[in-house]
C-alpha positions as CSV (number, residue, x, y, z in Angstrom):
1,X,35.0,77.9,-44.7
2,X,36.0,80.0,-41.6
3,X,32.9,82.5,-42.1
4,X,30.5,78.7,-42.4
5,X,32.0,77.5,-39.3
6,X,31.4,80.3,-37.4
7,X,27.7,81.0,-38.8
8,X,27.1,77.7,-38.0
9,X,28.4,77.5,-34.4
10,X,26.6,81.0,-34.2
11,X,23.3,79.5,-35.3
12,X,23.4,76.7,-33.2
13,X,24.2,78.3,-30.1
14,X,22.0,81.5,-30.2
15,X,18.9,79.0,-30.3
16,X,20.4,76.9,-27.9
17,X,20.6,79.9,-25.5
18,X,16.5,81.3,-26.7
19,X,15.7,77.6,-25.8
20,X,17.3,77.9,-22.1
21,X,15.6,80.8,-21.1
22,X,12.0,79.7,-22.4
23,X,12.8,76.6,-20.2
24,X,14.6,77.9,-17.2
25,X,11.2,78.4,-15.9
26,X,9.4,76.0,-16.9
27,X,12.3,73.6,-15.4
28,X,12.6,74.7,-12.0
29,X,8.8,75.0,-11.5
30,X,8.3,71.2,-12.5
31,X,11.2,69.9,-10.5
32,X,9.7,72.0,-8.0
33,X,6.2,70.1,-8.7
34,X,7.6,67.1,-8.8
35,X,9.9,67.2,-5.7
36,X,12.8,65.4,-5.5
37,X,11.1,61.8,-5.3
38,X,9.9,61.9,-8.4
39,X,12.2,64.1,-9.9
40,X,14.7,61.6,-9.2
41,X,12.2,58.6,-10.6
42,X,12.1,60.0,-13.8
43,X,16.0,60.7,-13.8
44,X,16.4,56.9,-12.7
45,X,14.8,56.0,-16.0
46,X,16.6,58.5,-18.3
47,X,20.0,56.7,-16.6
48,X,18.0,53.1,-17.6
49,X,17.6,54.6,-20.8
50,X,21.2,56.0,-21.1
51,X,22.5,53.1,-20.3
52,X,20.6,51.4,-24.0
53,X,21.4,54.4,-26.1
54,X,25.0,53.7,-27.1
55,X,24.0,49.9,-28.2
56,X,20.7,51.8,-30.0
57,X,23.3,54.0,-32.1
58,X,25.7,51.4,-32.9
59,X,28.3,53.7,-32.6
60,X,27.0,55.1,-35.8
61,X,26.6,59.0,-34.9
62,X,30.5,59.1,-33.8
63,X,31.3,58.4,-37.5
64,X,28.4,59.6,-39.8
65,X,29.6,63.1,-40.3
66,X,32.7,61.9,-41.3
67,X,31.5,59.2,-43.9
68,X,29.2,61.8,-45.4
69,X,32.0,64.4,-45.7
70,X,34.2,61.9,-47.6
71,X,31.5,60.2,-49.3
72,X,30.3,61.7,-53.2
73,X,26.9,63.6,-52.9
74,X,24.8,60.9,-54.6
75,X,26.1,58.5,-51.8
76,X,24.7,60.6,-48.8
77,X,21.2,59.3,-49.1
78,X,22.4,55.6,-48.9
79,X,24.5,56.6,-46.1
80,X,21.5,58.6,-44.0
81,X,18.9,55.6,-45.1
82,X,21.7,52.5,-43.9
83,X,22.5,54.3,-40.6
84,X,18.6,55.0,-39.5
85,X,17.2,51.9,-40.6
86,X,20.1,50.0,-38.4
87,X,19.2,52.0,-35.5
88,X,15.9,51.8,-35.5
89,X,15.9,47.9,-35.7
90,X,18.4,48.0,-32.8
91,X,16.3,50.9,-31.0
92,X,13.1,48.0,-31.1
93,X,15.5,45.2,-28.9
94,X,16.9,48.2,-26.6
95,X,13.0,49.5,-25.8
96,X,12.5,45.8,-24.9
97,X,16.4,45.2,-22.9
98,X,15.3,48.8,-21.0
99,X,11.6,47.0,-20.0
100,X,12.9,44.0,-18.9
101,X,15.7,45.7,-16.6
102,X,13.2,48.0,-14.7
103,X,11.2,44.7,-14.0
104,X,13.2,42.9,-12.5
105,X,15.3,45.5,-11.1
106,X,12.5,46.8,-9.4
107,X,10.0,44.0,-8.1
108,X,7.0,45.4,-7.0
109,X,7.0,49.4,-8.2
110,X,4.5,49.8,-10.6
111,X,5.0,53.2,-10.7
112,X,8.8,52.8,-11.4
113,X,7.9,50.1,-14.2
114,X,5.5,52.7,-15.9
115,X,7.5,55.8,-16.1
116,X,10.6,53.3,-17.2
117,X,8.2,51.9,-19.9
118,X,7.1,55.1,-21.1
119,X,10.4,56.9,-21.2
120,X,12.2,54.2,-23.4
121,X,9.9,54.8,-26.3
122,X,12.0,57.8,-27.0
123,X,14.6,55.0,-28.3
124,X,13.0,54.5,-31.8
125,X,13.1,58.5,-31.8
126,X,16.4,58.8,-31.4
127,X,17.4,56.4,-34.1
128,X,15.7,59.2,-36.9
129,X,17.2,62.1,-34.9
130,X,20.6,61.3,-36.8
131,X,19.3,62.9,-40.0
132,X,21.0,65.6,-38.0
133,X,24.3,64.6,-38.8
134,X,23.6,65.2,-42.6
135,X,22.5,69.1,-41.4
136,X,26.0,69.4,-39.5
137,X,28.6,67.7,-42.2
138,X,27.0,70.7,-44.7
139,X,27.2,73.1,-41.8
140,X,23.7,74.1,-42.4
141,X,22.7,73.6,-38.8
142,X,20.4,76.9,-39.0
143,X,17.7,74.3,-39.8
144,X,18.5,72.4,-37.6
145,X,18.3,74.8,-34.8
146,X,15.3,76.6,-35.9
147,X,14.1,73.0,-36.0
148,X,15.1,72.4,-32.1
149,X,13.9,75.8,-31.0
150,X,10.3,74.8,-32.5
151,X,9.8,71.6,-31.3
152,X,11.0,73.2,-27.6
153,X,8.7,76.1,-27.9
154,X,5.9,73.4,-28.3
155,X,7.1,70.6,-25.4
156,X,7.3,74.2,-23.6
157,X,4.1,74.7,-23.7
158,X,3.1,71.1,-22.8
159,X,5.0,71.2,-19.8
160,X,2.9,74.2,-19.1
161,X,-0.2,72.7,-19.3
162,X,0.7,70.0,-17.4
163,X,1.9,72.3,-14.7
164,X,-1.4,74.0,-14.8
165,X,-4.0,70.9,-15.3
166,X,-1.5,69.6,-12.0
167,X,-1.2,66.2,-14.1
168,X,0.7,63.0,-13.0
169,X,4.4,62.0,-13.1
170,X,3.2,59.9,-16.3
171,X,2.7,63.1,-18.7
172,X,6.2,64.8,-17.7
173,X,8.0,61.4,-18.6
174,X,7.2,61.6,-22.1
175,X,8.0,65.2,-22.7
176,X,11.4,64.9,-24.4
177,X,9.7,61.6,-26.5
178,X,7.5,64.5,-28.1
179,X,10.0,66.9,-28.5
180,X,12.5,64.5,-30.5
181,X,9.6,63.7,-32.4
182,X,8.8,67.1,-33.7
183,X,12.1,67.3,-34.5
184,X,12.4,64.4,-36.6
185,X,9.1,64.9,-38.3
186,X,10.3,68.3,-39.5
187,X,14.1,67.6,-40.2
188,X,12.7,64.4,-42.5
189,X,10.8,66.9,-44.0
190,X,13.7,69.4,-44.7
191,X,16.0,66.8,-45.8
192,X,13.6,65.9,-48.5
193,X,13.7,69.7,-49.9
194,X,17.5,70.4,-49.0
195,X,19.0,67.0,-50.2
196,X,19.8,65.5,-53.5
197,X,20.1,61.9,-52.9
198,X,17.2,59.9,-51.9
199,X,17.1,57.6,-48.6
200,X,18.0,54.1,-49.4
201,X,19.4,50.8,-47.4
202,X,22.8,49.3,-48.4
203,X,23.8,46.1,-47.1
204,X,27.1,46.6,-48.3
205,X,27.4,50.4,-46.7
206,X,26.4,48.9,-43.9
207,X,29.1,46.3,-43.2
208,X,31.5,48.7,-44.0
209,X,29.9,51.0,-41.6
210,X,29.6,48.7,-38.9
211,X,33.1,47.5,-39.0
212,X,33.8,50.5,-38.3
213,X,31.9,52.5,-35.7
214,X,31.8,48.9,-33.6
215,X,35.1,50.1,-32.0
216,X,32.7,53.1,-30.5
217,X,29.6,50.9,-29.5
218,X,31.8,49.0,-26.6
219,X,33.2,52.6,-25.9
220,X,30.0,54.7,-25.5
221,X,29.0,51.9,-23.1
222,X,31.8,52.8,-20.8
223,X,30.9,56.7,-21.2
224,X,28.0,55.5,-20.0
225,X,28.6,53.5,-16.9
226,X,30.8,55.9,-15.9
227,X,28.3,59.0,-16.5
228,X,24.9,57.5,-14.8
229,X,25.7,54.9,-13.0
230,X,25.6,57.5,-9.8
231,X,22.4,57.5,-9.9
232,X,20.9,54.3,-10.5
233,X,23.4,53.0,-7.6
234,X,22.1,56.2,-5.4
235,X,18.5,55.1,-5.9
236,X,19.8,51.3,-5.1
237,X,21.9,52.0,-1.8
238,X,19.8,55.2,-0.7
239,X,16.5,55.8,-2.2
240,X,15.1,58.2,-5.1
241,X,15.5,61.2,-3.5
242,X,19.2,60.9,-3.4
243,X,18.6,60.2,-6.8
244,X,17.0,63.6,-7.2
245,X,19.2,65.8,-5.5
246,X,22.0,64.8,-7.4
247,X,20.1,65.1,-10.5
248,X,19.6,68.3,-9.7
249,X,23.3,69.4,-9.5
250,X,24.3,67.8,-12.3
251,X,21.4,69.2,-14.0
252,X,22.7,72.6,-13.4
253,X,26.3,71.4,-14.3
254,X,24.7,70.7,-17.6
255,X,23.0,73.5,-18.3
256,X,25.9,75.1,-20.7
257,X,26.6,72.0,-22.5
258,X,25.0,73.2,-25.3
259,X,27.7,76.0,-26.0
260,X,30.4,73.6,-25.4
261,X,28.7,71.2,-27.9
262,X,27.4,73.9,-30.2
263,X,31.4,74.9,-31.1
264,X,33.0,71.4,-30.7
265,X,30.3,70.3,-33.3
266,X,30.6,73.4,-35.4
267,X,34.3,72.9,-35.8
268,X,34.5,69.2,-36.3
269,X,33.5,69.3,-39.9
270,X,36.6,72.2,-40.5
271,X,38.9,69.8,-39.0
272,X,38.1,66.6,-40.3
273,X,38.7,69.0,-44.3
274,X,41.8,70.5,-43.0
275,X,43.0,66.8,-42.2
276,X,42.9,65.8,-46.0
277,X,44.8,69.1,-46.9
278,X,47.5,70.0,-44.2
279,X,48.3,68.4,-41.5
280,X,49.8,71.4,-39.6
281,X,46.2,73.1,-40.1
282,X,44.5,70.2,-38.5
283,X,46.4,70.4,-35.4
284,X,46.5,74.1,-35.1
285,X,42.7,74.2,-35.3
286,X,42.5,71.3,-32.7
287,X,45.2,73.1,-30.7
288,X,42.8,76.4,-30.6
289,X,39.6,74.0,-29.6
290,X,41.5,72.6,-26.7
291,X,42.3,76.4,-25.4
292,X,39.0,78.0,-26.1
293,X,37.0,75.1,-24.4
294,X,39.6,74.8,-21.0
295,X,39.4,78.4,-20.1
296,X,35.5,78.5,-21.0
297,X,35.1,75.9,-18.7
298,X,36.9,76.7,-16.0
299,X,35.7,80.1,-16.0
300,X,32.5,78.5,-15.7
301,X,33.4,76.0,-12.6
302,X,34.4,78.9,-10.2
303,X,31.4,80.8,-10.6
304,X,29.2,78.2,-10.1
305,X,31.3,77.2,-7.3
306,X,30.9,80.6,-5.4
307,X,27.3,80.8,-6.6
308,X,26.4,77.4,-6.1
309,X,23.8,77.7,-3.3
310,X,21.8,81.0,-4.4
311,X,21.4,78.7,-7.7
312,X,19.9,76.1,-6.3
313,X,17.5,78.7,-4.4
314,X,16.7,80.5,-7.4
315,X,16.2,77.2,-9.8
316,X,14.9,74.1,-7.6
317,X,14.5,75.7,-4.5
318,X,15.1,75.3,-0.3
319,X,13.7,71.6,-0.4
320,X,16.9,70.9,-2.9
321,X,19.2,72.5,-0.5
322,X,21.2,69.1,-0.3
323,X,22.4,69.5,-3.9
324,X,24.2,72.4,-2.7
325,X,27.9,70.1,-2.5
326,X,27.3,68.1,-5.0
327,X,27.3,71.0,-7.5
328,X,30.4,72.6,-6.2
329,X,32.3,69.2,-6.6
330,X,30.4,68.0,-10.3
331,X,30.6,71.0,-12.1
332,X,34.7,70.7,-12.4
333,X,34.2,67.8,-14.1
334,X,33.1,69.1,-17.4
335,X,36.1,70.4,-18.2
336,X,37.3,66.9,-18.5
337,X,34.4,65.7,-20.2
338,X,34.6,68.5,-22.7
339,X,38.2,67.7,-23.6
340,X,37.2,64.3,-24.2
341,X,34.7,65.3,-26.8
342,X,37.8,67.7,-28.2
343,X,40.2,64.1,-28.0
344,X,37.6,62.3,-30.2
345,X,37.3,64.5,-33.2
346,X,41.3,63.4,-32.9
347,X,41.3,60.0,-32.3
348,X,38.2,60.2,-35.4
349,X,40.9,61.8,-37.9
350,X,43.6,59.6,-37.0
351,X,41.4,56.4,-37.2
352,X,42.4,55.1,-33.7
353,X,38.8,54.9,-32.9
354,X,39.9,51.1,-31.9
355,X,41.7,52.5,-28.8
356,X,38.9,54.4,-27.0
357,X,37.1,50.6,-25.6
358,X,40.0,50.4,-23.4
359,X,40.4,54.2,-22.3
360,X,36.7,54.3,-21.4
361,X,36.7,50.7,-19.9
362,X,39.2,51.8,-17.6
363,X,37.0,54.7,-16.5
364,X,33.8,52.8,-16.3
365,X,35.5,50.5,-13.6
366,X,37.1,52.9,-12.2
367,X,34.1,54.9,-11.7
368,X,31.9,51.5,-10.7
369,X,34.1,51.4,-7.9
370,X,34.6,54.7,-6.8
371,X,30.9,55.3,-6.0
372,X,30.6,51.7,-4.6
373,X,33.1,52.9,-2.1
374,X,32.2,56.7,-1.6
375,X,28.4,56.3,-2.1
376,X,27.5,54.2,1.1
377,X,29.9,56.7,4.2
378,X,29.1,60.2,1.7
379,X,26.1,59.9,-0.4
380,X,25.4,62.4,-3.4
381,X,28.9,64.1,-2.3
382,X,30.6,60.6,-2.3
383,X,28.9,60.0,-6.1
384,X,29.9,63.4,-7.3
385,X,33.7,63.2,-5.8
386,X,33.4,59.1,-8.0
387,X,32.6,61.3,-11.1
388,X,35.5,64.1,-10.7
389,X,38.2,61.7,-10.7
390,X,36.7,59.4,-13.1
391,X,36.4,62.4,-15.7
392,X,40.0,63.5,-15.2
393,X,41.2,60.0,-14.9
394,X,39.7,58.9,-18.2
395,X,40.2,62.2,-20.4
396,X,43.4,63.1,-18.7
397,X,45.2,60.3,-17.1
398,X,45.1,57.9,-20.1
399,X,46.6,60.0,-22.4
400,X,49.6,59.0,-21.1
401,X,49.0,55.5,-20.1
402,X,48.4,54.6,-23.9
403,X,50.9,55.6,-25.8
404,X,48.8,55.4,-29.4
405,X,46.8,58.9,-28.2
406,X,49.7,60.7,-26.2
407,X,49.9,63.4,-29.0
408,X,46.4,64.2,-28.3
409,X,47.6,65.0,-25.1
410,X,50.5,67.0,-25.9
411,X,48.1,69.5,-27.9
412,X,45.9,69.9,-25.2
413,X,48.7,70.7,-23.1
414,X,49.4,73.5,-26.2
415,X,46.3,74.1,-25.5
416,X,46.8,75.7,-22.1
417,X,48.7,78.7,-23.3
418,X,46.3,81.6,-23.4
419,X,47.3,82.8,-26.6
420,X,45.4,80.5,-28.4
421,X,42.1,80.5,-27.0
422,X,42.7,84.4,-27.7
423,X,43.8,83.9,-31.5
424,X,40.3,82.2,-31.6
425,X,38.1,84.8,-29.9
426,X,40.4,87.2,-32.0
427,X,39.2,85.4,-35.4
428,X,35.9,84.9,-34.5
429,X,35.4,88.9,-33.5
430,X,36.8,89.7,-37.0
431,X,35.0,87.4,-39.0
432,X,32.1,89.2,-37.3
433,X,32.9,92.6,-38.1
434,X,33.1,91.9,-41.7
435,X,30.7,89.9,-42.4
């Protein structure tokens, strides 16, 4: 199982890291084409968009690894087929909720309307992307991967010949629509070779699905609110530029995510096992998460701190020069963010899922009125300042203030010790050697 989990987390992240470099460039040359204005329109709807996505999934792709890892194998078709159809029915009201918003939010900007309009179709996308999940509980995410490096190597060289043909905002907004789509076309395809168990609806799967991701649909809201709200209130109380510039920084804070995800996601399936069989196993493993993804992170946060501006140079360029503090201040918030993700796979195995509406309603406020008080006097610094404490706040602070997940918190605080996040390099280096 070890030698899986590491294989897998090995797969996922060396494409992750092929699929960076092919679009580093590509990146910083159309926000540079862009410029901030419209960089930050097109950000403005991916927030809109954002904002949909949680009520699209129906808190479904919080639970589906888990259901098909407990579930028989001649189930996991009827478990795939029920969670896609419901999100694509709900994916059809969102694409209309997401229309509706820029319209009246925005009387008068055709332009806005448009780019909003286009951007949501990738809505009914997302719904089919969760075949993934099926790829992750069998740790076979090679395909999925491959799959992801393909369908970027192709978007890659869309955004190329856009760059070159010097084509309107309109064509970069539906960029990532096309690259989910190649990925689901081809994943679809996989699953019908890889998998034994045809797709199929199930009313009753269903219900019993519903009932209970539900308690994740009000909470990915709040994750939500609290993670773009910035910027739609920065294009609201300042303009779109604002918009972009912060964009930008937290952009860059981003761009590792996809190692942080890449071994959260890879070790999710070993824990929820290692939860049936021994419960000291399950928390040692989560124990060795929490170290391994602290020290990563904060490693990361002072080096982008000291190299903050000559990044901006190098990726968007002087005319994002106002980014510069933003960065410095957003980028020590993914440390909190990550532990969040680590707290879930907990609060998952301990089915307390019905706790996390009211940590993450508690961030969402507080993070609603943060940046309606720092945004107006500090701007992009005031909005990045709202998101630091609402990150710590919400993945720190109420691990204490409810009492139902404090042992989460007393194993991250494990976690802090060194030693462990050494144990895990330790293992993985071995595994390595003799593989």
């Amino acid at each position: 199982m070890k030698n899986r989990v590491v294989n897998n987390a090995m797969w996922i992240i060396g494409c992750k890291i092929v699929q960076a470099l092919l679009g580093l460039v590509v990146s910083m040359l159309t926000a540079r084409y862009l410029g901030p204005s419209n960089y930050g329109l097109i950000n403005y709807a991916i927030s809109l968009v954002a904002f949909l996505t949680p009520i699209m999934k129906l808190g479904l792709d919080s639970i589906v690894v888990q259901e098909i890892i407990n579930s028989e194998e001649k189930n996991e078709g009827t478990i795939l087929g029920t969670v896609i159809t419901l999100t694509c029915l709900s994916s059809v009201i969102s694409i209309i909720a997401v229309a509706a918003f820029a319209t009246i939010a925005n009387p008068g900007e055709t332009t806005t309307h448009i780019v909003c309009y286009i951007y949501s179709l990738i809505l009914l996308f997302y719904a089919l992307e969760l075949m993934q999940y099926w790829f992750q509980a069998k740790l076979l995410s090679k395909y999925t991967s491959i799959t992801m490096l393909i369908a970027y190597v192709i978007t890659t060289a869309y955004q190329i010949f856009l760059l070159a043909t010097s084509k309107n905002i309109y064509w970069f907004v539906f960029v990532k629509t096309l690259d989910v789509m190649i990925v689901d076309a081809i994943l679809i395809g996989l699953y019908h070779k890889l998998g034994t168990s045809k797709l199929r609806f199930s009313i009753e799967h269903a219900r019993r699905m519903l009932n209970k991701s539900k308690h994740y649909i009000l909470s990915n809201i709040m994750i939500v609110i609290f993670a773009q709200t910035d910027k739609i209130m920065l294009k609201m109380l300042i303009d779109e530029s604002a918009t972009g510039y912060y964009s930008a920084a937290v952009t860059i804070a981003a761009m590792t995510n996809f190692v942080f995800a890449a071994i959260i996601d890879s070790a999710r399936p070993s824990i929820f096992e290692s939860k049936k069989n021994n419960n000291l196993v399950f928390e040692e493993k989560l124990t060795k998460l929490y170290s391994i993804i602290i020290y990563f992170s904060l490693a990361q946060s002072v080096v982008f701190t000291l190299f903050a501006r000559l990044i901006i140079k190098i990726l968007y360029g002087a005319a994002y020069a106002p980014a510069v503090p933003a960065l410095q201040i957003v980028i020590w918030y993914t440390t909190f963010s990550y532990l969040g993700s680590v707290r879930n796979i907990w609060v998952l195995a301990e089915n307390k899922q019905s706790i996390l509406w009211k940590i993450n309603l508690t961030g969402a406020l507080a993070n609603v009125i943060l940046n309606s008080v720092l945004i107006p006097p500090l701007g992009i610094i005031g909005a990045a300042i709202a998101s630091l404490i609402t990150q710590f706040f919400t993945n720190v602070v109420t691990g204490y203030i409810f009492k139902s997940i404090r042992f989460s918190n007393t194993l991250m605080i494990k976690g802090l010790n060194p030693a462990w996040g050494i144990e895990f390099v330790k293992s993985f280096v071995e595994q390595r050697k003799h593989k």
